[in-house]
N, C-alpha and C positions, 0 to 999 in steps of 0.2 A: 335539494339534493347536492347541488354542486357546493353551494356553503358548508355541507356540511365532512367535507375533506379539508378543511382547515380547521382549527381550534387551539386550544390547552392544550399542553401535553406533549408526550413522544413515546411511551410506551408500546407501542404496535410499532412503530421504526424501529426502536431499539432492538423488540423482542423477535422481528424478522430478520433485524442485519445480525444479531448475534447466531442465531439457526442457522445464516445462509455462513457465517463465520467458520460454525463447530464442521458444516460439510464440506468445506474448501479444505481445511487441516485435518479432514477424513482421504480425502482424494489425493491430498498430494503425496500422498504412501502410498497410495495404492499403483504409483507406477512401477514399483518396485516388482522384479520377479525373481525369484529364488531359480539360479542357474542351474539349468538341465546338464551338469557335468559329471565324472567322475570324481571321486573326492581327493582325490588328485591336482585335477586342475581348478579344483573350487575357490583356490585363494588368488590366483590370476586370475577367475571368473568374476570374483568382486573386486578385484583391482582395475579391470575393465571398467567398475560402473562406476568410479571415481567421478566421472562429471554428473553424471547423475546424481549422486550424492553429493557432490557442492550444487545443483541448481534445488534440490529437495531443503536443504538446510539456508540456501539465502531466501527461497521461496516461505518456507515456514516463517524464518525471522520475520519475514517482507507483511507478511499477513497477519504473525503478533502482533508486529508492532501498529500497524494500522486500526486492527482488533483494538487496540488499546488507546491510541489517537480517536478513533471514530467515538470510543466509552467517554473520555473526557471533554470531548467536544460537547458530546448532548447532554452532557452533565449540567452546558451552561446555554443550552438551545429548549427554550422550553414551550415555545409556541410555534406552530406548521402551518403552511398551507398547502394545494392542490402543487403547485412549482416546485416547493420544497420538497414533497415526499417524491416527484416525479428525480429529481439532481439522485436524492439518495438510493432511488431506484439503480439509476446510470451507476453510482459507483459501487454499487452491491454487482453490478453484470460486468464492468470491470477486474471487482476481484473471482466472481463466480467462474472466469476465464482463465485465469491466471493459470491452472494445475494444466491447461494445452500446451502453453509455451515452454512452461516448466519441464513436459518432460519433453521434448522437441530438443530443450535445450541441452539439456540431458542425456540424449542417444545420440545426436548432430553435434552439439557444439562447434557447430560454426559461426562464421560473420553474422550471416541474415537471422539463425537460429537466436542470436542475443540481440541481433536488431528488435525481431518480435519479441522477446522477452522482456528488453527494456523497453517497449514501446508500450507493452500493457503497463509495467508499472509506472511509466510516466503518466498513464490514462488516471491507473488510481488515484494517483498523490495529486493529480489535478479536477479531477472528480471529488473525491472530499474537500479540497478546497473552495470547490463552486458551493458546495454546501453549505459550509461553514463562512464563507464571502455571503450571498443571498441571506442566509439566517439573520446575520449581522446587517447588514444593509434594510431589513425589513424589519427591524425589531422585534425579532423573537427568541432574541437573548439574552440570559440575567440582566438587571439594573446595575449589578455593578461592573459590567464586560462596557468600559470606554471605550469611543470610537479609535484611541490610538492602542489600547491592547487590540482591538478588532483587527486595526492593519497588521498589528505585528505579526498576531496569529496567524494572518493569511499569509505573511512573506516569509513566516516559519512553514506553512505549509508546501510551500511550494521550493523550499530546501531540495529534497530528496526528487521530485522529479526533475530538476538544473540538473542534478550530479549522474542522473541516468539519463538526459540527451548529451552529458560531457562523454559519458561512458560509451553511446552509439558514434562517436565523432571518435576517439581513441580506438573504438572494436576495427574503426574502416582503416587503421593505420596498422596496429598490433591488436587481434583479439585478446591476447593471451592475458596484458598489462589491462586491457578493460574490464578483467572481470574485480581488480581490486579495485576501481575507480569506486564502486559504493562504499568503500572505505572510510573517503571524504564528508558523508552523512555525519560521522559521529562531531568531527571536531567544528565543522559547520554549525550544527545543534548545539555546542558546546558556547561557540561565540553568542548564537542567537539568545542564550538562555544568561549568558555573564550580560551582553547587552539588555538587556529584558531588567536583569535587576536591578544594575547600574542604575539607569533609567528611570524605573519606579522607586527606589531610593530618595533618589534627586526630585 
């Protein structure tokens, strides 16, 4: 019995984290409330919800994009065991979290309100990494995923959670400049991917 939660395969991971995916970018709208106002005050009633709508729109991005990182990974992850499916659990309840903070962040926007919010997403971005680290470490990934694409890929993965504990360290100075610190994601990614090709070029 216990052998038999490892094997071939990954479709039962894939086809539960993409489900738990479609309901996480079902709920992060649904903190939305259409203002009990006069139509009057309805366009300051949605200008009010300004933060809310930037924590809805970096939360979506936050969740495609991972959504789409978690696809590629197990595109080259093709054997599991009992540990592995257990990691993927942890970071399936990491994202399954995400839509509290989000709107926390959203109504609050304060300090602590981003402290929590970037503290789940650092949970993410280092939860898929344990996964994708463990896979590789255990050989249950393509023959052709080398040991030094393996590290690469782990130090790409763990990009975007560095740039959200830089972000928790600027929120305790100025919140306001911390919310652009995930910014730094793109061109970070940018190097890691010029470096990456450089590399295997050579």
């Amino acid at each position: 019995m216990i052998d038999s939660l490892g094997g071939e395969g990954t479709d039962r991971m894939e086809g539960l984290s993409d489900g738990l995916f479609a309901i996480v970018l079902t709920l992060l709208v649904l903190q939305f409330e259409v203002p009990d106002v006069s139509a009057g005050e309805l366009p300051g009633a949605i200008a009010d919800q300004e933060t809310l709508l930037f924590s809805y729109l970096l939360s979506y991005l936050v969740v495609g994009v991972y959504w789409i990182v978690h696809h590629n990974l197990f595109r080259n992850i093709v054997d599991h065991d009992r540990i592995l499916l257990w990691l993927n659990l942890l970071f399936l309840l990491s994202i399954s979290f995400l839509p509290y903070p989000t709107e926390i962040m959203g109504l609050y926007g304060t300090q602590f309100a981003w402290v929590l919010y970037a503290t789940n997403i650092i949970l993410v971005g280092t939860f898929l990494t344990f996964v994708w680290s463990y896979a590789a470490r255990s050989g249950f990934v393509a023959d052709e995923i080398d040991d030094w694409t393996a590290r690469l890929v782990t130090v790409r993965g763990l990009i975007a959670p560095a740039v959200f504990v830089l972000s928790v360290g600027v929120a305790l100075v100025d919140l306001s400049l911390a919310f652009f610190v995930p910014i730094l994601i793109a061109p970070l990614q940018w190097l890691w991917v010029r470096y990456y090709r450089v590399n295997r070029s050579d």
